[in-house]
C-alpha positions in Angstrom: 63.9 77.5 95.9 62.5 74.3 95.5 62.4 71.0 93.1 60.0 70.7 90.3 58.7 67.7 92.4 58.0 70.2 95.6 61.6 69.1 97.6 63.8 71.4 98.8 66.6 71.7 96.8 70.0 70.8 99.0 72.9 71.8 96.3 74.3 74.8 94.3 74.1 75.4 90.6 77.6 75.7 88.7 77.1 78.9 88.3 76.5 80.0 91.8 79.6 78.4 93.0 81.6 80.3 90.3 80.2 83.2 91.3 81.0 82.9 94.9 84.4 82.4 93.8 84.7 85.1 92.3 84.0 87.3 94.7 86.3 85.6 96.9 89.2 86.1 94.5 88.1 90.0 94.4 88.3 90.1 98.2 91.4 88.4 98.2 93.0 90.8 95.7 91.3 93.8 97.7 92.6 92.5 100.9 95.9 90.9 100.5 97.9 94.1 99.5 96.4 96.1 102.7 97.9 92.9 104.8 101.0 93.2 103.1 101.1 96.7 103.9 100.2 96.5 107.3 103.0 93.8 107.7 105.3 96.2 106.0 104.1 98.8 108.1 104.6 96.9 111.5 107.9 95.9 110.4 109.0 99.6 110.0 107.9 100.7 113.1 109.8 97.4 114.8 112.8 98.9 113.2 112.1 102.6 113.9 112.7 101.6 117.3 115.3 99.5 117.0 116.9 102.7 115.9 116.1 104.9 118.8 118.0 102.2 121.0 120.9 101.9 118.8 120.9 106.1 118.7 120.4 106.4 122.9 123.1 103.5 123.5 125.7 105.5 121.1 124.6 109.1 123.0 124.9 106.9 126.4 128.4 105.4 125.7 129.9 108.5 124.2 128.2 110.7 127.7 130.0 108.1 129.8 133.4 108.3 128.2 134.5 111.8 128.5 132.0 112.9 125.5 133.8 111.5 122.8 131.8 109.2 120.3 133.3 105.7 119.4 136.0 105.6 117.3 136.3 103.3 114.5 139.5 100.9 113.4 140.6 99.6 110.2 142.9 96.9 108.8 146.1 97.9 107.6 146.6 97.1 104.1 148.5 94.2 103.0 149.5 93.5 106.8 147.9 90.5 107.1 145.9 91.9 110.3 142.3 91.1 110.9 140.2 93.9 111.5 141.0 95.5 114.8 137.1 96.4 116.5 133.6 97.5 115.4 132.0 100.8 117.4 129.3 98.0 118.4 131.7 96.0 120.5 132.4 99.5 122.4 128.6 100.4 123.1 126.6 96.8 122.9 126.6 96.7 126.6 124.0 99.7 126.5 122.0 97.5 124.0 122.5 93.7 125.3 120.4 92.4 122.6 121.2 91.0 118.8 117.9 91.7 117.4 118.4 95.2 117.9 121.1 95.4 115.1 119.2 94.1 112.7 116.1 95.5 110.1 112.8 93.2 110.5 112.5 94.2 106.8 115.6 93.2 105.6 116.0 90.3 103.1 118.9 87.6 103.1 119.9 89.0 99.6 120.6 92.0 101.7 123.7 90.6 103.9 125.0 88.5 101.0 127.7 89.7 98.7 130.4 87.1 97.1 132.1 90.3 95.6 133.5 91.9 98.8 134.7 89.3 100.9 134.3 91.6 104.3 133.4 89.1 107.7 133.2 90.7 110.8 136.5 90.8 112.7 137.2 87.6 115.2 136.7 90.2 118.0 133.3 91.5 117.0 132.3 88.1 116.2 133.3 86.8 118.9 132.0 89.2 121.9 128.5 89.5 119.9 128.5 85.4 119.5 128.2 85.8 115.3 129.6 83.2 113.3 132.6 84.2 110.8 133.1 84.2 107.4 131.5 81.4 105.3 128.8 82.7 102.3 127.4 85.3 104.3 129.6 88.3 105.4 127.2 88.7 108.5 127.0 92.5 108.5 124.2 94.3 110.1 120.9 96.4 108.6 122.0 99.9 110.0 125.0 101.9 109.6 126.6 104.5 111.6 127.4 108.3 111.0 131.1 108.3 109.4 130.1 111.5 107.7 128.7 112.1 104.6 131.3 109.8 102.7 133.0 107.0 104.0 136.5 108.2 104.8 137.1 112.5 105.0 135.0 112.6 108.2 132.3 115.2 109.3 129.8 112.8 111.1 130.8 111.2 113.9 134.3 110.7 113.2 137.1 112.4 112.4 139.1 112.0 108.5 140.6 108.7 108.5 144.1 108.7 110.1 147.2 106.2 108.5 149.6 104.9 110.9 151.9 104.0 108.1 152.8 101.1 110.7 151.5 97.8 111.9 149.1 99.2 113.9 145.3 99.7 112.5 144.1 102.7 110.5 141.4 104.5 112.3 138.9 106.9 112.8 138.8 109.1 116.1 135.0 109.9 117.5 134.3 113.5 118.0 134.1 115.3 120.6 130.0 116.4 121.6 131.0 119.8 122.1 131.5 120.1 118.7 128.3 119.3 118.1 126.4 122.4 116.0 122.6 121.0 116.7 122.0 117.4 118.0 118.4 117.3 117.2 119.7 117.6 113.1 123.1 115.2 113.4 122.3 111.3 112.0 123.5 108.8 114.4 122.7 105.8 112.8 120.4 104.7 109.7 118.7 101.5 107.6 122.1 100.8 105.3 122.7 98.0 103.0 126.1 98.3 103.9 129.4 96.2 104.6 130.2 95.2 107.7 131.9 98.5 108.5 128.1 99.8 108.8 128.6 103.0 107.8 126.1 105.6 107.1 128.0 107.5 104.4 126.3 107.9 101.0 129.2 105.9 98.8 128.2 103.0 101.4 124.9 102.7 101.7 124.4 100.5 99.2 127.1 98.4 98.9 124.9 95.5 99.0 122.2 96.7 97.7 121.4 94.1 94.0 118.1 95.4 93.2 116.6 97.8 90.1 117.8 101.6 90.7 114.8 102.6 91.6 113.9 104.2 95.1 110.4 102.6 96.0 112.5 99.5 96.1 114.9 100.4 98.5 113.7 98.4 102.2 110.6 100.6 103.5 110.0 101.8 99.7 112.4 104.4 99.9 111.8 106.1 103.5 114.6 104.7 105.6 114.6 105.0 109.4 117.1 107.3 111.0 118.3 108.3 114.6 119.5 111.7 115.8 121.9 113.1 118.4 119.3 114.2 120.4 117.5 110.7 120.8 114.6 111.3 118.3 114.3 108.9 115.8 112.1 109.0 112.2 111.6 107.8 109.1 112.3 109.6 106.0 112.6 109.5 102.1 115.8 108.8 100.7 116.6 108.9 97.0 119.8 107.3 94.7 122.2 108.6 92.4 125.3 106.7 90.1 127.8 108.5 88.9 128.1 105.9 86.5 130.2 103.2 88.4 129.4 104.1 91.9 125.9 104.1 93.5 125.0 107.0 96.0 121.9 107.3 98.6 121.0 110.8 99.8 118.2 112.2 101.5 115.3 113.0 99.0 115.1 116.9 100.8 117.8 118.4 100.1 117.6 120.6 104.1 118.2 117.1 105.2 121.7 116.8 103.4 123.5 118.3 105.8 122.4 116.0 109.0 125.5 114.2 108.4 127.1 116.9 109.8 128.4 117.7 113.1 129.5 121.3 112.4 127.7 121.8 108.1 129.9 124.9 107.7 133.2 122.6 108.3 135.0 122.2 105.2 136.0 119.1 104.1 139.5 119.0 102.4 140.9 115.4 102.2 138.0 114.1 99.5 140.6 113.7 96.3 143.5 112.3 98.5 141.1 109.9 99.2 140.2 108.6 96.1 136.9 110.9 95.7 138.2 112.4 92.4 134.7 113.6 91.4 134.7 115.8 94.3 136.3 119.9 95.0 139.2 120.4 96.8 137.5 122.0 99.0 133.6 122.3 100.3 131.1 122.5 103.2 130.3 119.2 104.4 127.1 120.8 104.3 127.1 121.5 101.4 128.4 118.8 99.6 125.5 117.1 98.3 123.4 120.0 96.8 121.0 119.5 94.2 123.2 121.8 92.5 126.6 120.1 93.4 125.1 116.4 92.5 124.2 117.3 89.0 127.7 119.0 88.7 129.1 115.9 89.4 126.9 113.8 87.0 127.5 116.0 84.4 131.2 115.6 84.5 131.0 112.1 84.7 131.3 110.4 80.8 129.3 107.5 81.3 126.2 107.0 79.9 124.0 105.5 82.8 125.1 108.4 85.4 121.7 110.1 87.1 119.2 110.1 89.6 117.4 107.1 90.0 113.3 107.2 89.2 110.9 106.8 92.2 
């Protein structure tokens, strides 16, 4: 285009220019989400395998020591002991790097929680060089297989044993022979967890401060998992409350009873425990059914009990 006097014309109109920007804000709308997504993306598959190594250290340790998994100890009550040792400290020489404990997705907001007050123990803080207890509890983004809730057993570990003495409360590992099928037993998964780093489903979201709403859980929902057998995948998860207490299950119900080392073991200790929504008495299989689940929620008074939306 040229000047009325025959010149080239050197400039853009207004409108031009606003046109072009336009279509670069379009671009930039189009484009932004898919580079989110591909971060998002990268970041899960950075912790999918951060998995696998945390689930082939764990089946490593527990081949080398006479086939039993780590055991797990706990504080006793009012004795004014620390913490007595995190499974990590028993199998981090199989790892020998931090960054494999922790989710490239998670958030700060994840690992903070005024409410609870658990640090990791001196010991565990000190062999893995973390810092203690100041306004971060320091716990990690994965948890590991206690069983399906935190303290009756099933997974990994045996029920919870009480000394009754000065010495720590624990939980024995298992043994692999009794194992049912490795290639369906969880290992260790994303959590949002204390620093215990359990797996169970009354833990993993103990630090979780977000809308109930699965598609805002870290990787929308579809948390990374590692099995017996050394395979690791991701995979849909989905919450429940029973009104005061948040729950995370696996969104198929077939995958429900991975927590299990033997699913036709009952487990009989849930109401000494404090679990006084659950039967005397069930499958560890079996205890988070569809069916079950909505049992519970029904019998529960309070008004906000239910599965949370997608």
């Amino acid at each position: 285009m040229k000047r009325n006097n025959g010149q080239p014309r050197t400039g853009f109109t207004l409108i031009e220019l606003l046109v072009v920007i336009a279509i670069i804000a379009i671009l930039a709308a189009i484009l932004f989400p898919v580079f989110a997504s591909a971060r998002e993306s990268a970041r899960k598959t950075s912790c999918l395998s951060n998995l696998k190594q945390l689930g082939v250290a764990t089946m490593t340790y527990t081949t080398d020591y006479d086939e039993t998994f780590p055991e797990v100890f706990h504080a006793v009550s009012g004795s004014g002991m620390e913490h007595g040792m995190s499974e990590i400290e028993l199998y981090y020489p199989y790892i020998k790097s931090m960054a494999v404990l922790f989710c490239p997705s998670a958030s700060a907001t994840d690992d903070y929680n005024t409410g609870w007050g658990y640090a990791w123990p001196p010991t565990t803080a000190s062999y893995l060089n973390f810092p203690q207890w100041s306004n971060f509890h320091h716990g990690l983004n994965y948890g590991y297989n206690w069983g399906p809730l935190q303290d009756p057993g099933g997974g990994l570990l045996s029920t919870k044993i009480f000394t009754g003495t000065s010495a720590p409360n624990y939980n024995a590992g298992i043994k692999m022979a009794s194992i049912v099928s490795p290639a369906s037993l969880f290992v260790y998964c994303d959590t949002y967890d204390t620093w215990p780093n359990t797996m169970a489903a009354d833990c993993l979201l103990n630090t979780y401060f977000g809308v109930h709403q699965n598609s805002a859980l870290r990787h929308g929902g579809h948390f990374n998992v590692a099995f017996a057998d050394g395979h690791a995948k991701n995979m849909p998860w989905i919450g429940w409350t029973d009104g005061v207490d948040d729950y995370l299950v696996p969104a198929n119900e077939s995958d429900r009873n991975d927590w299990c080392a033997d699913p036709n073991t009952p487990l009989t200790t849930m109401q000494s425990l404090g679990y006084s929504w659950a039967p005397a008495s069930v499958p560890c299989g079996q205890l988070f059914t569809s069916a079950n689940v909505n049992a519970y929620i029904s019998a529960n008074s309070k008004a906000n009990a239910g599965w949370w939306p997608n």
